[in-house]
C-alpha positions in Angstrom: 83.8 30.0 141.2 83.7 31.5 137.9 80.6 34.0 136.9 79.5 34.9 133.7 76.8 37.8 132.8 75.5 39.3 129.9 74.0 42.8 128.9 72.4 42.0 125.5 71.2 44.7 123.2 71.1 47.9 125.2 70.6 50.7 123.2 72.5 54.2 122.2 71.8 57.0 120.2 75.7 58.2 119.4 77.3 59.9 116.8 80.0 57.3 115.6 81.6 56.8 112.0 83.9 58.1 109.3 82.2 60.0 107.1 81.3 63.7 109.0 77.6 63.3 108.7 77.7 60.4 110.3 79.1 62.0 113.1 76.8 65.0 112.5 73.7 63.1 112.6 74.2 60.2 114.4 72.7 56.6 114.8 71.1 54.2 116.8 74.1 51.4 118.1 73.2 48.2 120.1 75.7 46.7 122.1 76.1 43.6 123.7 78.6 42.9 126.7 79.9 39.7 128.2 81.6 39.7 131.3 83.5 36.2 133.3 84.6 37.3 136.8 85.9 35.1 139.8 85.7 35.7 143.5 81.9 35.6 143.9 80.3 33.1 146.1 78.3 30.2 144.4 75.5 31.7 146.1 75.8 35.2 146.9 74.0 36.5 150.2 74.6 40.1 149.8 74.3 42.2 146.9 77.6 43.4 147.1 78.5 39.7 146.6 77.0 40.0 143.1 77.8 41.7 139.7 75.9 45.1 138.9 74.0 45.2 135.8 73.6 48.8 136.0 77.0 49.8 136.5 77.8 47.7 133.2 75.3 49.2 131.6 76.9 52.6 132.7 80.4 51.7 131.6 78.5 50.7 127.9 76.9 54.1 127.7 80.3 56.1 128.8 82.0 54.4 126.0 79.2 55.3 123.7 79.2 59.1 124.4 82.7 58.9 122.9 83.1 60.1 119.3 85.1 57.2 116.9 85.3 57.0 113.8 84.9 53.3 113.8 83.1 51.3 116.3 85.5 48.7 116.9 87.8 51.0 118.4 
């Protein structure tokens, strides 16, 4: 079975864009993730049979403490 989850509009103060005072200052950036997985039950018993929110949310803000010079990268 095929899972989808989604982390909508979390929140990051980071210090992303071209310009130097961008990166100086910084900004307020919302992101939104999607994720698809397969291999999870169609009804999970265990949470370790489940996705983790939190470590999505973790992986979001990791990318976010990285400096770039454009957000799509």
């Amino acid at each position: 079975m095929t899972w989808e989850i989604s982390l909508s509009k979390a929140r990051f103060y980071a210090y992303h864009g071209v310009h130097p005072e961008e990166q100086l200052a910084g900004n307020w950036f919302e992101v939104s993730i999607r994720v698809q997985t397969s291999g999870i039950p169609e009804v999970p018993k265990a949470l370790e049979e489940t996705l983790d929110y939190g470590y999505l949310y973790q992986v979001a803000k990791c990318e976010m403490l990285k400096k770039e010079a454009l957000i799509e990268t």
